[in-house]
MITORDO-970496 format. One line per 10 residues: number of its first residue (from 1); their letters; for each residue x, y, z of C-alpha. Coordinates in pm, whole numbers. Layout:
<atoms>
NUM> a> X,Y,Z ~ ... $
</atoms>
This chain:
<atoms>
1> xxxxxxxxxx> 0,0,0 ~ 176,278,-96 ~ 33,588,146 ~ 187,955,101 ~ 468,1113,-150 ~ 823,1111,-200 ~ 940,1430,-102 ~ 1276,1356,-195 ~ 1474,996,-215 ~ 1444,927,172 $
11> xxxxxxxxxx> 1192,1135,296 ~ 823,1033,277 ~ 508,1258,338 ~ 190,1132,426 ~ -128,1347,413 ~ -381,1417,609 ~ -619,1127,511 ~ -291,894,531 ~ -313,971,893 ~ -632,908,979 $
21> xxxxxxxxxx> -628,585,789 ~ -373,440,1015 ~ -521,576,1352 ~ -879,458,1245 ~ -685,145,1172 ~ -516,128,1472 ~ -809,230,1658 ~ -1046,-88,1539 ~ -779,-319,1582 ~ -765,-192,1938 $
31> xxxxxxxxxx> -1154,-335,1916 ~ -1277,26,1937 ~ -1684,-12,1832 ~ -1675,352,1631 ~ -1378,281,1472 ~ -1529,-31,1278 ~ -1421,-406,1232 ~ -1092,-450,1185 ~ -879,-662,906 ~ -547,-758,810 $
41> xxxxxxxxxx> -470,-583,480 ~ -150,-753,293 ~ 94,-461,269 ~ -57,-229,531 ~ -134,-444,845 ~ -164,-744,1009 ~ -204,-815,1394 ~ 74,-1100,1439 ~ 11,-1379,1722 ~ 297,-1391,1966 $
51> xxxxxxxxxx> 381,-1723,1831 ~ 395,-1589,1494 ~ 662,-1309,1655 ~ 793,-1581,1868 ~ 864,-1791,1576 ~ 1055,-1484,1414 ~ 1292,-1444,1725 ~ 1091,-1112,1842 ~ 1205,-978,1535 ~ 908,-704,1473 $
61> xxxxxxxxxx> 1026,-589,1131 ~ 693,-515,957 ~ 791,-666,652 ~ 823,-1018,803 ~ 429,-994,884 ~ 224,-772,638 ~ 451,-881,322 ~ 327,-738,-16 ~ 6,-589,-124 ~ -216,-800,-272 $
71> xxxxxxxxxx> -124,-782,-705 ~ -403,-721,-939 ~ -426,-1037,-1131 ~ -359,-819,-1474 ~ -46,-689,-1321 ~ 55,-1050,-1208 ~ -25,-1172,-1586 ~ 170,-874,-1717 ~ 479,-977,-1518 ~ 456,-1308,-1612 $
81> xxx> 427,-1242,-1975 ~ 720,-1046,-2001 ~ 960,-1269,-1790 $
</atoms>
């Protein structure tokens, strides 16, 4: 999920509806009823088990959990026709 803008090659800006994505994410994860239901979303989030971190040496390097966003199944064809 790619959320704000390059603002040059290291820093990233999110906006103002970036934000509140992740806090009303954050917020129904924490089971808060107003912030809705909430879902693990490949490339954004994902609320790990502590076996799952256990397994993973209490590494919490988000990229071990969330992985990739999920690929549009033209893009995946795409890629696959030009390999």
């Amino acid at each position: 999920m790619n959320l704000g803008f390059m603002v040059d090659r290291t820093h990233r800006e999110l906006t103002d509806e970036d934000i509140q994505k992740i806090a009303d994410t954050y917020h129904a994860w924490r089971g808060e009823k107003e912030a809705g239901e909430y879902r693990d979303v490949p490339g954004f989030c994902k609320s790990a088990t502590l076996e799952e971190i256990r397994k993973h040496g209490y590494v919490l390097t988000p990229g071990r959990y969330i992985g990739g966003p999920e690929q549009d199944k033209h893009d995946a064809l795409f890629e696959s026709e030009i390999a």
